[in-house]
C-alpha positions as CSV (number, residue, x, y, z in Angstrom):
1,X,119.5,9.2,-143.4
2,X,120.7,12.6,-142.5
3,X,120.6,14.1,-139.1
4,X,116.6,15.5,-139.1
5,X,116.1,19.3,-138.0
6,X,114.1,20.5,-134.7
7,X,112.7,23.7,-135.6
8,X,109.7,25.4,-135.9
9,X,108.0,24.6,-139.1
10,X,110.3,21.6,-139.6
11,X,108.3,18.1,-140.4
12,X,111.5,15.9,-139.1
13,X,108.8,13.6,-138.7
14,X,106.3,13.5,-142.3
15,X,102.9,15.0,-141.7
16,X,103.7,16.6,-138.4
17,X,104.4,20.1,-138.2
18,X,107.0,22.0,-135.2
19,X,104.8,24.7,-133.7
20,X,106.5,25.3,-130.5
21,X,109.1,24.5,-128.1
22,X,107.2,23.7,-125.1
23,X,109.9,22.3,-123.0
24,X,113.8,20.9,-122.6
25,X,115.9,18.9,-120.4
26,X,119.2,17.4,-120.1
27,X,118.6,14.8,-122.6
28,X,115.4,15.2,-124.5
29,X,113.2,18.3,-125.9
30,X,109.3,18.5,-126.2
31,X,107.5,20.7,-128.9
32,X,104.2,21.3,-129.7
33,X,103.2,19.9,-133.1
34,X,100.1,19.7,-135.5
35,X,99.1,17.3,-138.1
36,X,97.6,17.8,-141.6
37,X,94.3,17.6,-139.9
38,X,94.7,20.3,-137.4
39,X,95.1,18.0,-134.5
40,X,98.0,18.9,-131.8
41,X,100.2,16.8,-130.1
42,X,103.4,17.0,-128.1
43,X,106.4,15.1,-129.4
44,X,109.6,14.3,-127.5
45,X,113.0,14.1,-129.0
46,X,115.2,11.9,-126.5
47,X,118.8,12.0,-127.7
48,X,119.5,8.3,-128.1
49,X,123.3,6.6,-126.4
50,X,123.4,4.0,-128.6
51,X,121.9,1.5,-130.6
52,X,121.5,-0.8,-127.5
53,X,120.0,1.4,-125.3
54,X,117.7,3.1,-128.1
55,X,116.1,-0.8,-128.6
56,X,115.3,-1.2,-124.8
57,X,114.0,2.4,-124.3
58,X,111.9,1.6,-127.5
59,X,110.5,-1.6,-126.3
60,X,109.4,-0.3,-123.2
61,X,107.7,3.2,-124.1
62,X,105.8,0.5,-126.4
63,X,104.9,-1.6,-123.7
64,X,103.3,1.5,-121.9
65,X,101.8,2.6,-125.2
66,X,99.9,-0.5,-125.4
67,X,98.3,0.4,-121.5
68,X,95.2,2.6,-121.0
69,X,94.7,4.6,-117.9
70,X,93.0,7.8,-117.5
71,X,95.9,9.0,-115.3
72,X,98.9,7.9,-117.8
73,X,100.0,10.0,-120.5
74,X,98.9,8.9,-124.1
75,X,101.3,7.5,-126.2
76,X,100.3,7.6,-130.0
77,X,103.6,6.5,-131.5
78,X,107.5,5.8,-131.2
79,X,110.1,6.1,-134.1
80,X,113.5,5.9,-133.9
81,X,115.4,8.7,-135.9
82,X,118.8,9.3,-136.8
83,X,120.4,10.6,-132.8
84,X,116.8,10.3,-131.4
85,X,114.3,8.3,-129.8
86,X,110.9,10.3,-131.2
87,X,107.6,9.9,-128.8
88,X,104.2,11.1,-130.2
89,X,101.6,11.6,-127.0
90,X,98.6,14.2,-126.3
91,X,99.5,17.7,-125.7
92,X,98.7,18.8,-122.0
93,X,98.4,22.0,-120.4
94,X,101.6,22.2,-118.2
95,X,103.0,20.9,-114.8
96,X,102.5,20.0,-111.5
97,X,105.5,21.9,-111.3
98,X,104.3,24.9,-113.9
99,X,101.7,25.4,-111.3
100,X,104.0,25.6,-108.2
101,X,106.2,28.2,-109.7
102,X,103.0,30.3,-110.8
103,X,101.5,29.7,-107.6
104,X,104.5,30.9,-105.0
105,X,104.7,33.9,-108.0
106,X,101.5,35.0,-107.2
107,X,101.0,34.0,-104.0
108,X,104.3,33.9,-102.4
109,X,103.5,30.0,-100.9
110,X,103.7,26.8,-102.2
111,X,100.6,24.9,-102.9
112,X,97.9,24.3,-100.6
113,X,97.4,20.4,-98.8
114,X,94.0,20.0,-100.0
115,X,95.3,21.3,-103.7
116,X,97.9,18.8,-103.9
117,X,95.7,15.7,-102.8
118,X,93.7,16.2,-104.9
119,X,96.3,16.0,-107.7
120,X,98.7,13.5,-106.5
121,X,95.8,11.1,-105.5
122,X,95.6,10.7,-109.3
123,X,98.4,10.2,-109.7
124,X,98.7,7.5,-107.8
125,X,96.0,5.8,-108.7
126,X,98.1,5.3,-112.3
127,X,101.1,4.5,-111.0
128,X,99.7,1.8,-108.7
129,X,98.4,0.6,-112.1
130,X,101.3,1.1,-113.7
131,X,103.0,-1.0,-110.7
132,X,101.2,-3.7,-109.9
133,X,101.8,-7.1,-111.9
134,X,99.3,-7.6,-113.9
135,X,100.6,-6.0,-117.5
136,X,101.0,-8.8,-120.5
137,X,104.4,-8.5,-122.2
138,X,106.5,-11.2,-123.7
139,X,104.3,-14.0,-122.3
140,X,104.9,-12.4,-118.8
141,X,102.8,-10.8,-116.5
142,X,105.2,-7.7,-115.3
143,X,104.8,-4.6,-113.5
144,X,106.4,-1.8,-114.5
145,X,108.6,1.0,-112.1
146,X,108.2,4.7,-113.7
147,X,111.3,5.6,-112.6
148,X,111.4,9.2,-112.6
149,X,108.3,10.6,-110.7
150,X,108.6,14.2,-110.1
151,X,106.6,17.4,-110.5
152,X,107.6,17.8,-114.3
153,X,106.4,14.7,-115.4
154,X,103.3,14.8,-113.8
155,X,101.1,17.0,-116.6
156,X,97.6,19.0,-115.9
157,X,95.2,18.2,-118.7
158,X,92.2,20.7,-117.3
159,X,92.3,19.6,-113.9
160,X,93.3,15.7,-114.8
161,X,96.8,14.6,-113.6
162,X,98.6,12.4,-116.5
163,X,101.9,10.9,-115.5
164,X,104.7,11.6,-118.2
165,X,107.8,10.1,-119.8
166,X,108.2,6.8,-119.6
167,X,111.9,6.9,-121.1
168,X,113.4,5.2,-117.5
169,X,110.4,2.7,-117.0
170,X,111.8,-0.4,-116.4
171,X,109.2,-3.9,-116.0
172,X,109.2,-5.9,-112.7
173,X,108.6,-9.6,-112.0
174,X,109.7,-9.7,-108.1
175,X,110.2,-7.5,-105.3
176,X,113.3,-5.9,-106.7
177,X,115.1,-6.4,-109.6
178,X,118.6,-4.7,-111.9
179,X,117.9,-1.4,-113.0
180,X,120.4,-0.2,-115.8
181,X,119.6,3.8,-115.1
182,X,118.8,6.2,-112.0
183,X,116.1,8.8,-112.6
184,X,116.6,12.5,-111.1
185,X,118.6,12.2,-107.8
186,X,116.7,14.4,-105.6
187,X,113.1,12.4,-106.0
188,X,114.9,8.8,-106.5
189,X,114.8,6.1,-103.5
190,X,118.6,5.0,-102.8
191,X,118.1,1.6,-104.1
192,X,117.4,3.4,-107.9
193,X,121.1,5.2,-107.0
194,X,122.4,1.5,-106.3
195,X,121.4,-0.2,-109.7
196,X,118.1,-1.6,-108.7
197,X,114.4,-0.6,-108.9
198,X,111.9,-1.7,-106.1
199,X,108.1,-2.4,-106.2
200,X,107.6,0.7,-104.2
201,X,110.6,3.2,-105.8
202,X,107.9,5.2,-107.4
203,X,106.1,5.5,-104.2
204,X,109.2,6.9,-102.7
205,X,109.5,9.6,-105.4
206,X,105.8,10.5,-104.9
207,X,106.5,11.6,-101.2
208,X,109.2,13.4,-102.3
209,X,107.0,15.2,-104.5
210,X,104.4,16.1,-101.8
211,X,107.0,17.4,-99.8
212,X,108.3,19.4,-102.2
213,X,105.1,20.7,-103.9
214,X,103.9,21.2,-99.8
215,X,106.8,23.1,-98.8
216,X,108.5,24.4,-101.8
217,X,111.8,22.2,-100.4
218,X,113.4,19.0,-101.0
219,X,114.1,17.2,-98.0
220,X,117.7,16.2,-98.8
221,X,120.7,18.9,-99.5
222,X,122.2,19.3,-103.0
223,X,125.1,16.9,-103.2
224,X,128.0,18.0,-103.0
225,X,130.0,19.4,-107.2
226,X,131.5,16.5,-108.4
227,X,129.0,14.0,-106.8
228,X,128.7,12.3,-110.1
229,X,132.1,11.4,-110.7
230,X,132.6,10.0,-107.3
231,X,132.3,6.6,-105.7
232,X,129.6,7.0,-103.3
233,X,127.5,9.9,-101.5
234,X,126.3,8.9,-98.4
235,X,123.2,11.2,-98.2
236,X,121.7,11.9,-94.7
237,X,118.6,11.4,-93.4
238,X,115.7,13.5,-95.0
239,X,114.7,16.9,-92.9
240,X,111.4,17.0,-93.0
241,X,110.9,19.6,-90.4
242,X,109.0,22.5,-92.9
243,X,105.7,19.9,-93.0
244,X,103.5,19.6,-90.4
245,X,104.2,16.8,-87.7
246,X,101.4,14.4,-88.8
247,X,102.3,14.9,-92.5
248,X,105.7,14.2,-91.8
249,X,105.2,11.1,-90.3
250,X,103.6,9.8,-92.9
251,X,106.1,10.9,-95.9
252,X,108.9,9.3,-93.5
253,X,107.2,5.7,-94.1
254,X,107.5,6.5,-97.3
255,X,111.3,7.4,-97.5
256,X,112.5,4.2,-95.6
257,X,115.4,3.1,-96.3
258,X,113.5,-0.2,-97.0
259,X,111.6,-0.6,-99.9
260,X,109.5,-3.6,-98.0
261,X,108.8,-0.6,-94.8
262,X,107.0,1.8,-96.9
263,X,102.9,1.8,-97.5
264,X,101.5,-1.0,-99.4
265,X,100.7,0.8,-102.3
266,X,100.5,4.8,-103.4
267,X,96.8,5.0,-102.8
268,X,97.4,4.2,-99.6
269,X,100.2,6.6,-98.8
270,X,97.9,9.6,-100.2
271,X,94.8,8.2,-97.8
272,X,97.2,8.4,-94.9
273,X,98.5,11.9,-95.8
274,X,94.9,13.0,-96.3
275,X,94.3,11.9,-92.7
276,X,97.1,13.4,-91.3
277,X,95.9,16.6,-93.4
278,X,92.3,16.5,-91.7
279,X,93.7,15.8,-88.5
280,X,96.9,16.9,-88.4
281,X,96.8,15.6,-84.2
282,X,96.5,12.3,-84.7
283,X,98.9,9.6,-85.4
284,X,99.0,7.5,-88.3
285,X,97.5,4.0,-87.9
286,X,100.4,2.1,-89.5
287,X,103.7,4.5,-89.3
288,X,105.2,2.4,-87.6
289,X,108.9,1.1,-88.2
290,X,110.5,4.2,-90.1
291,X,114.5,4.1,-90.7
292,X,116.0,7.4,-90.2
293,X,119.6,6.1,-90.9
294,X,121.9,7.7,-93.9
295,X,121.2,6.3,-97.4
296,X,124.4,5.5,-99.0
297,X,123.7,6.4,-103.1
298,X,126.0,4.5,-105.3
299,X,127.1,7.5,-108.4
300,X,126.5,5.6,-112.0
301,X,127.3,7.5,-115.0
């Protein structure tokens, strides 16, 4: 089978029809397509490693097609194509982080506190769905880690938050288990940068994402050029001065250094910041125990 071409009014897949480029990263493009029906969807094109890698990815994004939450991303289909990994879902409006960069346009501020609750309470909602073990696959029950929570990947459909690519999900049956890939660097938790995935990675992420949808910041520097291709980074502890002091208490549960010190589940972390939000005096009722010491990120290719 020949290599398949990505272009507008190409059908690399039969009976659906390019449109539009909606979006591209590193690895992977998303277009707007239509059907012989009229119906739109958005379909991803993730170049595929290897015929290894393309199986587990595969198995996985079917694992989470087979779930149904209103705050997870549709998945219709998944094919595998000559250099790609092809994923059929429903077409959304845009971005958690579409709407930061529009709002700070027009507005010259990042995104209000109340604004954001609102949105990342949704979200998680579905990934403490998405985490918790109770999902049937292979005659397990499993949980499964997103991987790579971040403003991108969490999609407006009206005012409905839908977490998005599930390319770097990976299925848990303990506390922490081997992880073969590290989602984006500046949202992971440092045990994703060491090879393994923890029950409460995403929630990590998700703090990271409030901060930076609250402040227009991350709370770690860019690693240094090169970081990639060395050893080890041994990142320091997160600055979390630009959010308010009761805010910031509450993210820094969230970014110990110990998966097992961080809130019991998302929902919870989002009820605490919506606390700290409403009374931004008081201190939070269980932020106790927070590790401010440097994270030491092992670099995997």
């Amino acid at each position: 089978m020949s290599r398949p071409r990505i272009q507008a009014g190409s059908e690399p897949i039969p009976g659906l029809k390019l449109v539009q480029l909606r979006g591209r990263g590193g690895f992977a493009e998303v277009w707007e397509a239509v059907d012989k029906a009229g119906a739109r969807f958005a379909v991803k094109f993730m170049a595929s490693k290897n015929a290894t890698s393309s199986v587990k990815e595969m198995r996985v994004i079917q694992a989470i097609q087979r779930l149904y939450h209103k705050n997870l991303v549709r998945v219709d289909n998944v094919w595998s194509i000559p250099d790609y990994i092809v994923v059929v879902m429903e077409l959304c409006d845009g971005s958690l982080l579409d709407l930061l960069d529009a709002w700070q346009a027009e507005y010259r501020v990042p995104l209000p506190p109340n604004l954001i609750l609102g949105y990342l309470k949704q979200a998680a909602s579905g990934l403490d769905f998405l985490n918790a073990r109770r999902h049937a696959q292979d005659g397990k029950t499993v949980g499964f880690q997103h991987g790579d929570v971040k403003p991108s990947n969490l999609l407006l459909v009206g005012e409905t938050v839908k977490l998005a690519d599930f390319g770097l999900c990976t299925m848990t049956m303990g506390m922490q288990v081997n992880a073969g890939r590290g989602g984006t660097l500046d949202f992971a938790a440092p045990e994703v940068h060491r090879g393994s995935v923890a029950e409460s990675s995403d929630q990590y992420s998700l703090a990271v994402t409030y901060f930076y949808l609250r402040t227009g910041k991350l709370p770690f520097p860019t690693p240094p050029a090169g970081f990639q291709r060395e050893y080890s980074y041994t990142r320091p502890a997160p600055d979390m001065s630009a959010a308010p002091r009761a805010e910031r208490r509450v993210l820094e549960k969230s970014l110990d250094l110990e998966p097992s010190g961080r809130w019991p589940t998302c929902t919870i972390l989002m009820a605490a910041l919506e606390e700290a939000v409403a009374r931004p005096e008081a201190e939070p009722t269980t932020a106790s125990g927070f590790n401010r010491r440097p994270a030491v990120v092992q670099a995997r290719s």
